[in-house]
C-alpha positions as CSV (number, residue, x, y, z in Angstrom):
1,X,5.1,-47.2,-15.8
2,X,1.3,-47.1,-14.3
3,X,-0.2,-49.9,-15.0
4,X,-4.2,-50.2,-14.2
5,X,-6.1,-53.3,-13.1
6,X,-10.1,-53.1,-13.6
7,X,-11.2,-56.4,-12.0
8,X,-15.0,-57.3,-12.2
9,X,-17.6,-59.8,-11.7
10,X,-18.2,-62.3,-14.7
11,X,-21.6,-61.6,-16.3
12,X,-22.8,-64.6,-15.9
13,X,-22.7,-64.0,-11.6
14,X,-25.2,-62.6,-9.9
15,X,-23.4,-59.4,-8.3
16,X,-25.2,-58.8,-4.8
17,X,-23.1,-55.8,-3.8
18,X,-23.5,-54.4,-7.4
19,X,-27.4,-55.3,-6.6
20,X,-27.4,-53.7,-3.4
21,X,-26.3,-50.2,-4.6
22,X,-28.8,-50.7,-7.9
23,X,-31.3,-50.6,-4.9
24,X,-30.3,-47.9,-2.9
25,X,-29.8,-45.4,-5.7
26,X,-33.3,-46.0,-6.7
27,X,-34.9,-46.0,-3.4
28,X,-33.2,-42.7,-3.0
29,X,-34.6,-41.5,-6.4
30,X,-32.1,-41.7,-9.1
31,X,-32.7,-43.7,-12.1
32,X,-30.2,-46.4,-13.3
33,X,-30.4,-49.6,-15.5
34,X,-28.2,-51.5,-13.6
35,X,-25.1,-51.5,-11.4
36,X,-21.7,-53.8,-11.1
37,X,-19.0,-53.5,-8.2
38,X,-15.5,-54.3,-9.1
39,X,-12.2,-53.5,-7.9
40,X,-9.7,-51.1,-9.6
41,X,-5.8,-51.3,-8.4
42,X,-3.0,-49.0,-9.6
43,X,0.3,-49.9,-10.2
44,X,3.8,-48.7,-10.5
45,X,6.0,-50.5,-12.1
46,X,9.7,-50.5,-12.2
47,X,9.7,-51.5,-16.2
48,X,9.0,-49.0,-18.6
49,X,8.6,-51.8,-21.2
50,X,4.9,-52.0,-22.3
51,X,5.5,-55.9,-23.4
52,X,6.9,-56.9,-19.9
53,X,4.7,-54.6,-17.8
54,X,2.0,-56.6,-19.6
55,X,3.5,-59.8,-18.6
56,X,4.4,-59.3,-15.4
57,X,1.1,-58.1,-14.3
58,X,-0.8,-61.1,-15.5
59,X,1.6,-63.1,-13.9
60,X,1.0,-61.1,-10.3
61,X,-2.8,-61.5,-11.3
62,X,-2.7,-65.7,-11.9
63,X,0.0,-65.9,-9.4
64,X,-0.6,-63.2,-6.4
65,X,-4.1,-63.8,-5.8
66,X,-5.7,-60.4,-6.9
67,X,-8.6,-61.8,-8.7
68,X,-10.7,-65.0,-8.6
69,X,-10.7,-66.2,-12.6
70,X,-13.9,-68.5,-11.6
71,X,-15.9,-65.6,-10.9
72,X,-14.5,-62.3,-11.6
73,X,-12.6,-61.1,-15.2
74,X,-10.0,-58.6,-15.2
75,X,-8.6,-55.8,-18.0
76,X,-5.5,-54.3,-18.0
77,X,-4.8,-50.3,-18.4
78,X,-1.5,-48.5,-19.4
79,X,-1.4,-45.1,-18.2
């Protein structure tokens, strides 16, 4: 089963890279509101059980490291 992680700054932080490519899309003429940088990851997983798959990938998120729950929020994707 593919499994897909959308991890992304919090609201509330100020996103400097997100800020940074805001900028340099404008200064190069396109028009945008606003712009946030996040990661995405896709997995594989050996279950094909939605209910596990779903378990075990918010156990590698708290667990593994992948994300930083002071700052960043993530959202899980089947696929």
């Amino acid at each position: 089963m593919k499994v897909g992680i959308k991890i992304m700054p919090r609201d509330v932080i100020l996103d400097t890279q997100g800020r940074a490519v805001e900028n340099s899309m404008k200064a190069n003429g396109f028009e945008l509101q606003s712009c946030r940088v996040g990661k995405f990851l896709e997995l594989s997983l050996v279950t094909a059980d939605q209910i596990k798959a779903q378990a075990d990938v918010e156990k590698m998120l708290k667990q593994g490291g992948l994300y930083n729950p002071l700052i960043e929020k993530f959202e899980i994707q089947f696929m």
